[in-house]
C-alpha positions, 0 to 999 in steps of 0.5 A: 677183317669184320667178323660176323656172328649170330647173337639171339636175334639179331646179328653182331658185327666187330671190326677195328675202327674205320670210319668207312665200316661205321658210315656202311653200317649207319645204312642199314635198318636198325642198326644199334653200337654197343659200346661196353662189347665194341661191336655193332648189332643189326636185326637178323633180318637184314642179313642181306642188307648187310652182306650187300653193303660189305661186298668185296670186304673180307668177312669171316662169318660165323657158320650158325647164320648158315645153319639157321636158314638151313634149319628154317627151310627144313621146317617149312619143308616139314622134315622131322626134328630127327631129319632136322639134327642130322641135316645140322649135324652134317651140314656143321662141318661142311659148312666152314669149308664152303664158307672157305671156298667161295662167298656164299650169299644167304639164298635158302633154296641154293644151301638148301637144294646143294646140300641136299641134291649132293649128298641125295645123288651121292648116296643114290648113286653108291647105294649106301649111307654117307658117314662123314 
């Protein structure tokens, strides 16, 4: 199992001793071992590198990576920081379960566009405010 998790940033990755992970993370730019935390580290920007190279591995990814991306496009978007805290405190419950459900790749528009199209067509439709 590699477990997968924001650090500042950059990304950290812990796995138990496999020859096979280490020769995929030596591909990937940047790439840095810290030995006193046995863990590797990758800049956050290649995220998808990373997710490429451990395709078909079962990864447990911390939900924080998610949510930054979530929280950039917001900012892009120039929703309020009002906007921006409900959407992340919304979203941080949702988000383990469809980690859970599926292997979600890091694609800004697709977190963004579900998240946002459901739960807008969802309150549209009953005509009230979701709780959740």
């Amino acid at each position: 199992m590699i477990e997968v998790r924001k650090d500042g940033e950059g990304i950290k990755i812990s796995f138990p001793y496999n020859p096979d992970y280490i020769a995929k993370i030596k591909t990937i730019e940047g790439y840095r071992w810290y030995p006193e935390e046995k863990c590797w580290s990758v800049p956050y920007f290649e995220c998808e590198t990373l997710l490429s190279v451990f395709e078909g591995e079962k990864l447990v990814i911390d939900a924080a990576i998610y949510l930054d991306e979530l929280k950039k496009e917001l900012m892009l978007r120039k929703y309020s920081q009002r906007t921006i805290k409900q959407y992340l405190y919304h979203n941080r419950e949702f988000t383990p379960c469809a980690i859970a459900l599926q292997r979600i790749y890091l694609k800004v528009g697709w977190i963004y566009g579900t998240f946002k199209s459901y739960w807008g067509i969802r309150a549209v439709k009953q005509r009230r405010y979701i709780h959740l």
